[in-house]
C-alpha positions, 0 to 999 in steps of 0.5 A: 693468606695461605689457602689452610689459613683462609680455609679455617677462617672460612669454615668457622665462618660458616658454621656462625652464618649458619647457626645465625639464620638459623637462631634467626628462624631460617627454615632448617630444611629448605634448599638455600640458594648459595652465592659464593662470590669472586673478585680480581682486578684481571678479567682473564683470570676471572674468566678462568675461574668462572669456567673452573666453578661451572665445571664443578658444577656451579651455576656461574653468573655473567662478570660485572665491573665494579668501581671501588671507593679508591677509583680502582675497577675490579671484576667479580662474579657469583657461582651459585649452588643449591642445597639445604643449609647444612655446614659440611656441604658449605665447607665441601663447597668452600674447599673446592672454590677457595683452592679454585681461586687460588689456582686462577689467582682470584679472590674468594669473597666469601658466600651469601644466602638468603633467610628462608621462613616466613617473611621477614618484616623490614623496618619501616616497611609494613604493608597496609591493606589498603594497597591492595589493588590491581594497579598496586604491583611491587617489582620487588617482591622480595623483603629476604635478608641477605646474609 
């Protein structure tokens, strides 16, 4: 796909993610943290655009490997702003990271975020107050959605 084809594609996308957290009641004012993520099957060109992402000023993740359903192994990061949930400012940061993946030859996975607001009850996952104890720790401590 060319990188003005992706680019469309990519906007749109982020003015649909952004209008359904925002319907969904996601705080309108509140810093995001954003995760765009990567991919490649060549570490080294991986390497390479993480590099690229930290010098425009993303924070950058450590590469993971990751085995697809078909055996294959692919690498991938995240490179991570934080800004209000505004569309100008993802299509900014969209822009520069898609023409960054493909000047390094990686893919550009798209971006994912996190609903901010009052807390987001999770199916089947109510608290009860009779757990409230000093025993009682819960190691994750986050019911967000991520989008």
């Amino acid at each position: 796909m060319s990188v003005e084809r992706q680019l469309k594609e990519q906007f749109a996308e982020n003015l649909e993610i952004v209008d359904a957290l925002l319907a969904d009641g996601s705080e309108p004012d509140a810093e995001y943290t954003i995760e765009h993520h990567f991919s490649a099957t060549n570490f080294d060109r991986l390497e390479k655009a993480a590099v690229d992402a930290f010098k425009l000023g993303f924070e950058v993740n450590d590469a993971e490997e990751m085995e697809l359903e078909d055996g294959s192994i692919i690498f991938c990061f995240d490179a991570i702003a934080k800004h209000k949930l505004e569309v100008p400012l993802l299509d900014k940061a969209c822009e520069q990271l898609i023409q960054l993946a493909a000047k390094q030859k990686v893919d550009y996975d798209g971006w994912g975020t996190y609903f901010v607001g009052d807390e987001v009850e999770v199916e089947g996952d109510e608290e009860d107050d009779e757990f409230e104890d000093d025993e009682y720790e819960d190691d994750n401590d986050s019911d967000d959605k991520f989008h």
